[in-house]
C-alpha positions, 0 to 999 in steps of 0.5 A: 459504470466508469462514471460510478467509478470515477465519482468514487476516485474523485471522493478518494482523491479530494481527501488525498495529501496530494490529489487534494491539492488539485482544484475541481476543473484539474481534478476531473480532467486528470481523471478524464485521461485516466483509465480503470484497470481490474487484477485478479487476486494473485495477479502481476500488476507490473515486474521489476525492470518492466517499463513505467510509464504511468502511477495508480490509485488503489480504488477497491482492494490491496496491493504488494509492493514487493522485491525478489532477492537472489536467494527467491524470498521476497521482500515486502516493501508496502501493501497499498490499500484503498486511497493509496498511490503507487508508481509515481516514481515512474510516472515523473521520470518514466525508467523502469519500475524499481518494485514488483506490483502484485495484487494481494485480492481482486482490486480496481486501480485507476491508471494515471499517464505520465503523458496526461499527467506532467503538463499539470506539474510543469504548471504546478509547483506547488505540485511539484513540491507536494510530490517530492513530500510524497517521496521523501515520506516513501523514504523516510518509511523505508529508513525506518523499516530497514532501521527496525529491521536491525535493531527492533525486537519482532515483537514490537515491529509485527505489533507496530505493522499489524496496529498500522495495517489495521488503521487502513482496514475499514472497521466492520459493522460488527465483529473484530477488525481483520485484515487480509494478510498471510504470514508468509506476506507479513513477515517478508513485510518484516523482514523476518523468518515465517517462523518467528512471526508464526511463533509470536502471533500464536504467543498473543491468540493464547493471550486472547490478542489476536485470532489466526485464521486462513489468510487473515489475522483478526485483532481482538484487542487493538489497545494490547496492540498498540501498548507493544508497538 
């Protein structure tokens, strides 16, 4: 079973920006030292200010990166999909983590110790620098979140981020593509009042652009999608 599991983290990770930059020989004994976790659907994967000392790959399922505000709404930073790593802020410095982890559905991470992982980056500038291009793309996503936050239109932010959530969704043998989301979930993702976001996507199902069904928003016409984003 836990070979299965890494033979899949190794197909992942050989197409990862990162990841990817490792040869066969380190890729393998990284993933020798890494372990494999299960979260339940709902579940606290970590807390805001808790210890950090590892990152995680996302192999089967998705998870929220979130913040609590005073006030009890929360703030939605990403939603990590299969491929995607989190964490590595931790892993290089080990402080407490910055985020709340919550896993959206059932999903697999692999976990990477910072103790397993740093002698590889002391070694590696190449790396070194790879994973400081990860970060600055991890700041540059949140500039232009809290940018289009104050300046964009709803409409064409919660367009945007559902054509960017649905580019992460593997496209279903037949049907339209859907992706897992609630719209509490996608408007902390945006920002934005529940309302407002419910108002909209009733607005384009009238229009035939997407269907609303539990949990899930199922896009009928990705091109309308994207002409509005």
């Amino acid at each position: 079973m836990r070979a299965a599991v890494l033979d899949q983290s190794r197909k992942l990770f050989e197409q990862h920006g990162f990841f990817g930059q490792l040869s066969e020989s380190d890729l393998d004994a990284v993933l020798s030292h890494a372990r494999i976790e299960h979260h339940r659907a709902g579940e606290l994967i970590f807390a805001k200010g808790s210890p950090g000392r590892s990152m995680m790959a996302v192999l089967g399922g998705s998870v929220k990166i979130s913040l609590p505000s005073v006030a009890g709404r929360e703030i939605v930073l990403a939603i990590n999909n299969p491929g995607d790593i989190f964490g590595e802020m931790a892993l290089l410095d080990g402080s407490e983590r910055t985020a709340d982890a919550t896993a959206m559905t059932d999903c697999d991470l692999l976990v990477i110790d910072q103790r397993d992982f740093i002698p590889f980056l002391e070694r590696r500038t190449d790396l070194c620098i790879a994973l400081l291009k990860l970060l600055c793309r991890r700041l540059r996503h949140t500039n232009e979140h809290v940018e289009g936050a104050l300046f964009e239109r709803l409409d064409v932010r919660l367009a945007r981020t559902l054509t960017r959530l649905a580019a992460t969704t593997g496209a279903p043998p037949s049907g339209p593509l859907c992706i897992r989301i609630s719209q509490n979930e996608l408007a902390s993702l945006l920002g934005a009042a529940r309302e407002s976001v419910n108002k909209q996507l009733h607005a384009w199902q009238r229009a035939g652009v997407v269907d609303l069904r539990k949990r899930e928003i199922a896009i009928l016409d990705p091109a309308a999608l994207q002409a509005m984003g």
